[in-house]
C-alpha positions as CSV (number, residue, x, y, z in Angstrom):
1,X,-7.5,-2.9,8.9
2,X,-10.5,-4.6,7.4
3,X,-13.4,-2.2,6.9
4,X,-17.6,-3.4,7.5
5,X,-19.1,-3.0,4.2
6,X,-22.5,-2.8,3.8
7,X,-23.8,-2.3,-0.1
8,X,-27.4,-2.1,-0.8
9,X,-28.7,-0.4,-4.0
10,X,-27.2,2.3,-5.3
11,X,-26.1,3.1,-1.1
12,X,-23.0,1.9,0.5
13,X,-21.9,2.1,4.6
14,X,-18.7,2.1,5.4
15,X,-18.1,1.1,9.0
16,X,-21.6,2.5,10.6
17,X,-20.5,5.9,8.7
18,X,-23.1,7.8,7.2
19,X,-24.5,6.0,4.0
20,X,-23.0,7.6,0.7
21,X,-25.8,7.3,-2.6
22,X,-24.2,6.6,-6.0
23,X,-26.0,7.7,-9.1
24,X,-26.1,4.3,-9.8
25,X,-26.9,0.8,-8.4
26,X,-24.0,-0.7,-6.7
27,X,-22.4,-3.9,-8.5
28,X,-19.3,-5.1,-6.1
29,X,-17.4,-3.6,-3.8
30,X,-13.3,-4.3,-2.8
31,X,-11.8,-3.9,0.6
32,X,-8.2,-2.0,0.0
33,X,-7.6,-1.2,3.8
34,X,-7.7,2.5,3.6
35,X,-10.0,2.8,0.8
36,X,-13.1,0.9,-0.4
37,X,-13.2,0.6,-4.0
38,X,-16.7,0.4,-5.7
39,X,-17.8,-0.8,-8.8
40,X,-21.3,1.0,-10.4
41,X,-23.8,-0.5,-12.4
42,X,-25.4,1.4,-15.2
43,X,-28.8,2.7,-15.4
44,X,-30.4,0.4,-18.4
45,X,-30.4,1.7,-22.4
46,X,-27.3,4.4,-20.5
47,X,-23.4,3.6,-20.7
48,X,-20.6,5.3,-18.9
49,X,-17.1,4.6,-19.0
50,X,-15.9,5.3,-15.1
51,X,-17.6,3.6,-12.7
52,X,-15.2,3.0,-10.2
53,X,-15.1,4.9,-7.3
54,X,-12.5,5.0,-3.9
55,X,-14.6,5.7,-0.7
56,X,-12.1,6.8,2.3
57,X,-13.1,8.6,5.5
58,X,-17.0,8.7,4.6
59,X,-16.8,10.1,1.1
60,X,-15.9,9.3,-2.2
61,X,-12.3,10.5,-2.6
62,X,-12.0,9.8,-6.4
63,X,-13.6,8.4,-9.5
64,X,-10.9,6.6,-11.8
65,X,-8.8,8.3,-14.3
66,X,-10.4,8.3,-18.0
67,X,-9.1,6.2,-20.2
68,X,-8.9,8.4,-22.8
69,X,-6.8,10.3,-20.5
70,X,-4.6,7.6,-19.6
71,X,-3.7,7.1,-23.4
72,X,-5.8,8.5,-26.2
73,X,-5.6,5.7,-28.8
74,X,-8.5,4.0,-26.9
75,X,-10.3,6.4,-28.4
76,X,-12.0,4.2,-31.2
77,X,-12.8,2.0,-28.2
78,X,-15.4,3.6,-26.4
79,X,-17.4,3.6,-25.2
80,X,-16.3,0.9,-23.2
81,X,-17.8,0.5,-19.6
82,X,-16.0,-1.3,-16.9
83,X,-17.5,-4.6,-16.3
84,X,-15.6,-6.1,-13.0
85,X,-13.2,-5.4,-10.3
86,X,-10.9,-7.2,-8.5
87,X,-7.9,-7.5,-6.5
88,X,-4.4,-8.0,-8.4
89,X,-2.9,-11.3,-7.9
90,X,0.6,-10.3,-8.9
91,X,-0.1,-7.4,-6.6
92,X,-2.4,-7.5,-3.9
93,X,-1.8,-3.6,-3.8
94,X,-3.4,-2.4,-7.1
95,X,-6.9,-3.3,-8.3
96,X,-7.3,-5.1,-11.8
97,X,-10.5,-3.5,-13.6
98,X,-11.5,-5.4,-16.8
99,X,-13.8,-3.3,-19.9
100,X,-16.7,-4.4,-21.9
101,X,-14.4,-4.8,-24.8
102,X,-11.5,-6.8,-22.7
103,X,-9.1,-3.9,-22.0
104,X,-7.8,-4.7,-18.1
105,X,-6.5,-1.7,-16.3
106,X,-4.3,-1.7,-13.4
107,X,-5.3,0.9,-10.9
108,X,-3.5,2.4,-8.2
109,X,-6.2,2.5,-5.0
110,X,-5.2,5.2,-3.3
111,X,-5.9,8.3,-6.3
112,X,-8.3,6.4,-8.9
113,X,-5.7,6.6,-11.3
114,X,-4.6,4.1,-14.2
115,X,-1.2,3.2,-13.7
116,X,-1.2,0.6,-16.5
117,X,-2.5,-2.5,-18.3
118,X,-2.5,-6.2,-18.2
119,X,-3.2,-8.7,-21.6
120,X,-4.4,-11.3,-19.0
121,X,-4.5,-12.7,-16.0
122,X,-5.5,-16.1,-14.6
């Protein structure tokens, strides 16, 4: 099912629901089928480290899993903000989220939650 996305600031509408406000301006936006996944831009001078969001059903249903969460040796590593989103070519099922410092995650769309890493993609 393709979803009507409309992203505009720091608001995004998901098919004519009512329009959900992020703390922060709205950089790119992936169509999953049941969920939306959304990419945040930081305010300037401020960086944070999870700024992808899953919008299902009219609301944001999860932020993604902290990396330092997901494996503590990134530690030395942050901060280190997400800078793109996309969808996985090897699997059109999981998003691939590349980091200021050229860490790409592997995220599983449904729960916002890291379910690996990738040394590169083409």
């Amino acid at each position: 099912m393709k979803n009507e996305i409309k992203a505009e600031g720091k608001y995004l509408i998901v098919n004519e629901c009512t329009p959900i406000k992020f703390e922060e301006e709205i950089e790119r936006t992936i169509d999953m089928g049941s969920v939306v996944v959304v990419l945040t831009i930081p305010e300037r001078g401020y960086v944070t480290d999870n700024r992808i969001y899953g919008v299902k059903d009219g609301k944001i249903a999860w932020r993604v899993q902290d990396m330092l969460e997901y494996n503590p040796d990134y530690a030395p590593f942050m901060p280190n903000p997400y800078t793109y989103i996309k969808v996985y070519e090897k699997d059109p099922g999981i998003v691939l989220a590349g980091t200021f410092q050229g860490f790409t995650f592997l995220i599983n769309p449904g729960n916002g939650r890291i379910i690996g890493t990738e040394s590169w993609e083409k």
